[in-house]
N, C-alpha and C positions, 0 to 999 in steps of 0.2 A: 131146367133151372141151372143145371151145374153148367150146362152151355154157356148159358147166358151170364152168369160169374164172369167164366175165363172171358167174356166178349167184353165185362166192365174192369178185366183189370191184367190188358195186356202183358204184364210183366212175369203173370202167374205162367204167361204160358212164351215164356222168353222171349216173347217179345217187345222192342223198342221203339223212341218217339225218334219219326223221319231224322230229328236235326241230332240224335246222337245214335245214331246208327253205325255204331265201330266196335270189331270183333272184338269180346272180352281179352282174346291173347295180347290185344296191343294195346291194352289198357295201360300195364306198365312201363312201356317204351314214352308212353304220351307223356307220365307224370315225371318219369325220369328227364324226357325231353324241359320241361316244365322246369323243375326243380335248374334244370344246365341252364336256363335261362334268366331264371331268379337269381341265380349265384352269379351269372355273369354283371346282371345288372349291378347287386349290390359290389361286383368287383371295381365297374367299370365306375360307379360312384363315391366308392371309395379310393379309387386311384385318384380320380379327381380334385375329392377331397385333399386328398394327400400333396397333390403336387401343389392347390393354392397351397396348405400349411408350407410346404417347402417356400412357395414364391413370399409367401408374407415374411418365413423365416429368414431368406435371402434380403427381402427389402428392409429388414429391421437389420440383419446382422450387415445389409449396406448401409442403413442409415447411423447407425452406431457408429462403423466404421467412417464414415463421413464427418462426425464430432470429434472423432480422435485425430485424423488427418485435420480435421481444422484447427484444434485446441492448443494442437504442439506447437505450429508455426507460428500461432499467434503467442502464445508463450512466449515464443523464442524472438519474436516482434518486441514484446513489452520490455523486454529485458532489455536490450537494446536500445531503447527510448529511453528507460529507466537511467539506463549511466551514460552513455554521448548523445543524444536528442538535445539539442539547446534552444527548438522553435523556433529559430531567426532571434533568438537573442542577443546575438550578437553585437545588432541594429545600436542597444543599451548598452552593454557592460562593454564594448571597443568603441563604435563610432561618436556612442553621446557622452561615456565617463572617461573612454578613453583609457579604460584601466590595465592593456594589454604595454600601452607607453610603461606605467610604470613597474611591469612583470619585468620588462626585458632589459631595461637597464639603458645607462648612456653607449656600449659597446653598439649597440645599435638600432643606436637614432633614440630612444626611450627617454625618460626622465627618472631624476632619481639618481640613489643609486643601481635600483634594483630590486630583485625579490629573487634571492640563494637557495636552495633547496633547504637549509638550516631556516632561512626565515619563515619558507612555508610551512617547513613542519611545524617552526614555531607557532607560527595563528593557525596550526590544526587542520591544513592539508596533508591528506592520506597517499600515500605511495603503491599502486598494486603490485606488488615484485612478479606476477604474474606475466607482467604485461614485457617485462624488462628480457630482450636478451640474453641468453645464457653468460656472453662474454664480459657484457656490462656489468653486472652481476658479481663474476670475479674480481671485475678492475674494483667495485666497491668493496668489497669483502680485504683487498690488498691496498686500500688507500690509494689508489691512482686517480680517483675521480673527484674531483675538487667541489665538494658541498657551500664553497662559501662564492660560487661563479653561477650570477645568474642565465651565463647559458649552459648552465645544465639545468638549471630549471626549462629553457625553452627545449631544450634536447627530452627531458621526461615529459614535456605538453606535448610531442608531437608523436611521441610511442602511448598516446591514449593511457599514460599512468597515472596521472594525478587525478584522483578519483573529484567528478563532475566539472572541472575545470577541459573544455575543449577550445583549439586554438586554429586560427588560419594562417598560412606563413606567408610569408615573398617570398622570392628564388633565394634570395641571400641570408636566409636562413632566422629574419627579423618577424616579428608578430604582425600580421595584418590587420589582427580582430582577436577577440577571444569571446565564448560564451560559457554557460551553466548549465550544469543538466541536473536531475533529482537526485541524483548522486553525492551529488558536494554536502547536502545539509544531511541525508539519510542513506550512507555510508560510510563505512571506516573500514580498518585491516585488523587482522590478527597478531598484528606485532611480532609475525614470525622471524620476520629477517633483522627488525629494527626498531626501536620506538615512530611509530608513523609507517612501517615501511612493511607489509604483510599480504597476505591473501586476504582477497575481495571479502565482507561480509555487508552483501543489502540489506536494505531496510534497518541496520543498526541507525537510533540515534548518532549521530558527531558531535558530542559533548565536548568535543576540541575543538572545536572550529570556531576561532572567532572571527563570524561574518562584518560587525560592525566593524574592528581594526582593518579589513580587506577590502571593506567598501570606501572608509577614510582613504585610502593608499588611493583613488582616482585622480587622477589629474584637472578633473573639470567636474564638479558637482553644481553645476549649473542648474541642471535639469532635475535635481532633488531639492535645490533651494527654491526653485523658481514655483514647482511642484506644492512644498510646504507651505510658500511664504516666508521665508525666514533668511538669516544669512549664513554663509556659509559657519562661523564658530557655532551660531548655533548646532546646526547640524553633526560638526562635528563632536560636540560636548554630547549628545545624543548616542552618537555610535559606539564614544567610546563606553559609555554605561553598561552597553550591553554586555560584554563580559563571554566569556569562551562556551557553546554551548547553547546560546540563544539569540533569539531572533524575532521582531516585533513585526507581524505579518498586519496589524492592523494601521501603524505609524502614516502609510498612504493612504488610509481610507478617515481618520479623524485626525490626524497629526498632531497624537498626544503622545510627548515623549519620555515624559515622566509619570508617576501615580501622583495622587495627592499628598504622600506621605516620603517626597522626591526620589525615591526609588525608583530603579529605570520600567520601564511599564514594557518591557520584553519578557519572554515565555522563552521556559525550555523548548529546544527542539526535541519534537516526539520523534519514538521508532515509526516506521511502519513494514513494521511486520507484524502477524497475529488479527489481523485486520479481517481475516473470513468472518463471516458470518455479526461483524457488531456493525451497527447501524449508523453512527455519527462518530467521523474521525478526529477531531482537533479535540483541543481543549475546552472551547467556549462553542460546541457543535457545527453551525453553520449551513454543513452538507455530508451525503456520502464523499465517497473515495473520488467519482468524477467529477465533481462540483468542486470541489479541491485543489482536484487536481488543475481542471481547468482555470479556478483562480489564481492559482500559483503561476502557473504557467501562463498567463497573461499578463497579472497585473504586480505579480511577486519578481519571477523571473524577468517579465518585458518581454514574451515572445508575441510571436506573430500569427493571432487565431481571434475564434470567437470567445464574446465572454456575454452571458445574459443575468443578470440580477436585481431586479428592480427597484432590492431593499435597499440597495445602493444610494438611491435615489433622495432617502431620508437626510437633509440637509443639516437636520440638525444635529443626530448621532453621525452621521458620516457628510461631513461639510466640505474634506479633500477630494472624497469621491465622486460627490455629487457635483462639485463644481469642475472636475477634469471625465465627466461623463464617462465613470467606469462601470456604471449599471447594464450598458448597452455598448460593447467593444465590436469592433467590426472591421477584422483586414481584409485584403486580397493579394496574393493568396493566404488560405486559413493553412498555417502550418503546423496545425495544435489540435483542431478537434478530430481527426479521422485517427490521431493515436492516440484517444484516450479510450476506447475499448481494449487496446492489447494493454496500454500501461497498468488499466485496472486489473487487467485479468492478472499481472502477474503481479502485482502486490498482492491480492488476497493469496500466491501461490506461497507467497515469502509466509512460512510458518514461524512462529516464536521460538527462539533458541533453547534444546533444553539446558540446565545449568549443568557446569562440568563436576564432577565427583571430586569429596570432599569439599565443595561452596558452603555445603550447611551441614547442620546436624538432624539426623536424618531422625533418630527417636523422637528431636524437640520438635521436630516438623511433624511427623504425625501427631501428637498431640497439640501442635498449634491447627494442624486440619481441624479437630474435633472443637477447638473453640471458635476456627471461622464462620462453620456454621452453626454453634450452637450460641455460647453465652457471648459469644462477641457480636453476632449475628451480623457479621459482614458480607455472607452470601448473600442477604437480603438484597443486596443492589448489586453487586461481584458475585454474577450469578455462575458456576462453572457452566459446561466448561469455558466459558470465551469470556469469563469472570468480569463482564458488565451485563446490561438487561437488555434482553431480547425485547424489543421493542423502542418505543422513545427513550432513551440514559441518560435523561437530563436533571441537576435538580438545582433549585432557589440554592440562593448563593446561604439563607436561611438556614436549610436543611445540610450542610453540609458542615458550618459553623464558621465560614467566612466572609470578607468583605468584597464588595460587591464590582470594584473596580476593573477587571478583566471581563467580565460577565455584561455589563453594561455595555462594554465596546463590539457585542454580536446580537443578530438580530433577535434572540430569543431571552437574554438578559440570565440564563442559567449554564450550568457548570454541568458539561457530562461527565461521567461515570468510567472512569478512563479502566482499559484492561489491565491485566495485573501479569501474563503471562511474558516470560522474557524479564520478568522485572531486573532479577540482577543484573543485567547488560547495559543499566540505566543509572545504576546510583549514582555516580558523577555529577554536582552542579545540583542537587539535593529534590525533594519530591512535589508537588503539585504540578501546577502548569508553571510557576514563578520561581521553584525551587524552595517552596518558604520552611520547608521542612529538610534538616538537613539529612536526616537519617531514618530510617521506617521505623526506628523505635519512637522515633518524634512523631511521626504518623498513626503509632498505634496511642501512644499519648493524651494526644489531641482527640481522637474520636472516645479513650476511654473515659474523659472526661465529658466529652461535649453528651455521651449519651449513658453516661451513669453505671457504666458498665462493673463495673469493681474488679475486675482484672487482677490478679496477685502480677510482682516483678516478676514471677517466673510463666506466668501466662503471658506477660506481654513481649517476654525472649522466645516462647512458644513459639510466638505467632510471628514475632519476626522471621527466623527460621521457616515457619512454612509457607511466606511470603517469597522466602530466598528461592524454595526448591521449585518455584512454580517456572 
C-alpha cells in the first residue's frame, strides 16, 4: 500500500510532470530570467509612454508656440491699419471732395488760402513728434520753421505726422489725394513737446478735433449734398453744429441733422480703448468691434470693402441708407475686410489708461468704491472689472432716465452701458454719448435723483473721485 501511495502521488517521491521537468537548481535563474523580462517590458512601455508624453508636449509647446508667432505680427498688423490704413479712401476725401485742394493752399495749384500747421492744430489735428526728425525738431524748438506756411503742413503729411490724416504727392511736392485712417477721430498726443504736438496715445477719444469745420473746408460737397438731398448751406449749417469733439456717424443713414429740440444730433467721439472683453461698442450699440469697424470704414470713412447689414434696409428709420443701398456694399478690390481681424485684435490690445497720481483723492475714492457698489448701486450695470455687463449692455432710453432721440436712430432703439475705465482721459465736451452732462458730478446727480438714491454732498464728491481713479 505504501507502494502504491508513492505511485498516486509522484511528487512524494520527487518526481515531475514531463512538461515541467527542470532541475530545481535552475529554478531561480528561470524566475530571475522572468522577472529581467517583466522589467524590460514595463521599461520598454514606459519609454514609450514617455516619449508620446514628450511628442504631445512638443506638439502643444509647438502649437502654443505657433499663437504667439502668430499674435505679434498680427498685432503689429493692426496697429498699422489703426493709424495709416485709409482703405482706398482716398477715392472720397481727394478725388470726390477734393479736400487735399484745400490742405495745400494756392502755392500749389490748391484752393484757398490754405490749412497752416497753426489752423490744424486749431480744428484739433494731432502732431506725433515721434515721427519728426531729430533736426526738424530743433529748427521748431528755435523758431525757424514757419507754422503759419501751409507747406509745412504738406511737409508734416508726408513724414506720416499728423495723426490719421494720410497724403499722396506729385514730384513737385503738391497733394495728389489725401485720405483718413482710425486714427484722426481715436487718437491724440501727450502734449509733450506742444499743445497738439506729443507722443502718439491710441484709442484716446480726440475731443479736439473738429471733424464737421474740416469736412466744410472741401471744395466740392457735391457728393454730400447730392447724398442728403439737400443744398449745400444746408449742409453746411449742419457741420458746423457739431462743435470740437463730435461727430454724427448716423447723418448718412437717416439724414437728421438736428434733434427735435434744434440741437445738433452728433455724439461724442468715444475712446477705444478698454474694449476687451465688453460686448457692444458705440453708444446706441449697433455691433461688436468688427461690425464697427467695418461700418466705419465703408460707409464713415468711404473706403473700398465689403459692408453687409440688412437693417439698413429699413426705409423708414434709415431712408439715406436704404435708398443709396448701404445695407449691401460690394467692391473689387475689398481693401477693408482681410484687416479687420488684425485691426480688432489690436484695439482690444489698447488697455484703458491708468490715471496719473495725484488726479484724485484717493481716501474719497475708496469710499466712493464702497458706495458704487453699495447705496449707489452702480455696479449693478458698471459691472467691474470692464464696469459695463457682461452680456447684452443695453437699456430703454426709460431705464436710464432719458429721451429717446439717439436711441431711435439704431437698430435696437436703447442706450448701452458705456465702460467707465480711462474715464478721466474723456471729460472734455461733457458726459453721455451728446455730452448732456457737463461734469460727473452732474452724472451722479441725475441718477441720484432718477433712482431715489439719497446720497449726502459728500457721497456724491465720494463718488466722483472714484469715478476719477478708475
Amino acid at each position: 500500500m505504501h507502494e502504491d501511495r508513492r505511485k498516486a502521488n509522484p511528487l512524494a517521491n520527487n518526481d515531475v510532470s514531463p512538461l515541467v521537468r527542470v532541475p530545481l537548481a535552475n529554478l531561480g535563474k528561470i524566475v530571475a530570467l522572468l522577472i529581467l523580462v517583466a522589467l524590460s517590458l514595463v521599461y520598454v512601455t514606459e519609454r514609450s509612454r514617455a516619449q508620446q508624453r514628450v511628442a504631445m508636449s512638443q506638439e502643444t509647446d509647438g502649437f502654443d508656440s505657433r499663437i504667439d508667432r502668430n499674435a505679434l505680427p498680427v498685432l503689429e498688423d493692426g496697429k498699422q491699419i489703426f493709424r495709416f490704413d485709409t482703405f482706398g479712401d482716398e477715392a472720397f476725401w481727394g478725388d470726390t471732395l477734393k479736400l487735399h485742394r484745400a490742405i495745400e493752399g494756392p502755392k500749389f495749384g490748391g484752393v484757398g488760402a490754405g490749412i497752416s500747421p497753426k489752423t490744424a492744430l486749431a480744428v484739433g489735428l494731432k502732431v506725433d513728434m515721434d515721427a519728426l526728425p531729430a533736426d526738424l525738431v530743433d529748427k521748431i524748438k528755435q523758431g525757424q520753421v514757419n507754422l503759419d506756411d501751409p507747406a509745412t503742413t504738406l511737409a508734416l503729411i508726408k513724414l506720416n505726422s499728423v495723426l490719421g490724416v494720410q497724403g499722396q504727392f506729385n514730384q513737385d511736392g503738391s497733394l495728389k489725394a489725401m485720405g483718413i485712417s482710425c486714427a484722426l477721430c481715436h487718437s491724440t498726443v501727450d502734449n509733450a513737446f506742444a499743445p497738439g504736438i506729443g507722443h502718439r496715445l491710441d484709442g484716446w477719444a480726440n475731443r479736439d478735433l473738429n471733424v464737421g469745420a474740416i469736412i466744410s473746408l472741401a471744395p466740392d460737397l457735391s457728393a454730400v449734398t447730392g447724398l442728403l438731398g439737400v443744398d449745400e448751406a444746408t449742409v453746411k449749417k449742419v457741420l458746423a453744429a457739431w462743435g470740437p469733439g463730435k461727430f454724427d456717424a448716423e447723418l448718412f443713414l437717416d439724414g437728421k441733422g438736428f434733434r427735435p429740440d434744434g440741437k445738433s444730433a452728433a455724439t461724442l467721439i468715444p475712446p477705444a480703448f478698454g474694449l476687451a472683453g465688453v460686448n457692444l461698442h458705440t453708444w446706441t450699440g449697433w455691433g461688436g468691434i468688427s461690425h464697427w469697424n467695418a461700418f466705419v470704414a465703408n460707409l464713415e470713412m468711404h473706403g473700398k470693402g465689403t459692408f453687409y447689414d440688412p437693417r439698413l434696409n429699413d426705409a423708414v428709420k434709415f431712408p439715406v441708407a436704404a435708398r443709396a443701398g448701404f445695407a449691401n456694399v460690394r467692391n473689387n478690390p475689398d481693401l477693408i475686410s482681410s484687416k479687420l481681424p488684425a485691426l480688432q485684435l489690436y484695439q482690444l490690445g489698447i488697455s484703458a489708461p491708468t490715471p496719473p497720481d495725484g488726479s484724485f483723492n484717493r481716501a474719497a475714492a475708496a469710499r466712493g468704491k464702497a458706495l458704487f457698489s453699495g447705496q449707489a448701486n452702480c455696479a449693478q450695470c458698471h459691472v467691474p472689472p470692464t464696469f459695463t455687463e457682461p452680456g447684452w449692455n443695453m437699456h430703454t432710453p426709460a431705464e436710464i432716465g432719458i429721451d429717446d432721440f439717439q436711441a431711435k436712430r439704431s437698430p435696437d432703439e436703447r442706450y448701452r452701458t458705456s465702460p467707465l475705465k480711462g474715464l478721466w482721459t474723456h471729460q472734455t465736451g461733457g458726459f453721455y454719448h451728446d455730452g448732456r452732462f457737463a461734469t460727473l458730478l452732474d452724472v451722479v446727480n441725475h441718477y441720484n435723483n432718477l433712482g431715489g438714491l439719497n446720497l449726502t454732498e459728500r457721497d456724491k464728491r465720494d463718488l466722483v473721485e472714484y469715478l476719477k481713479s478708475l
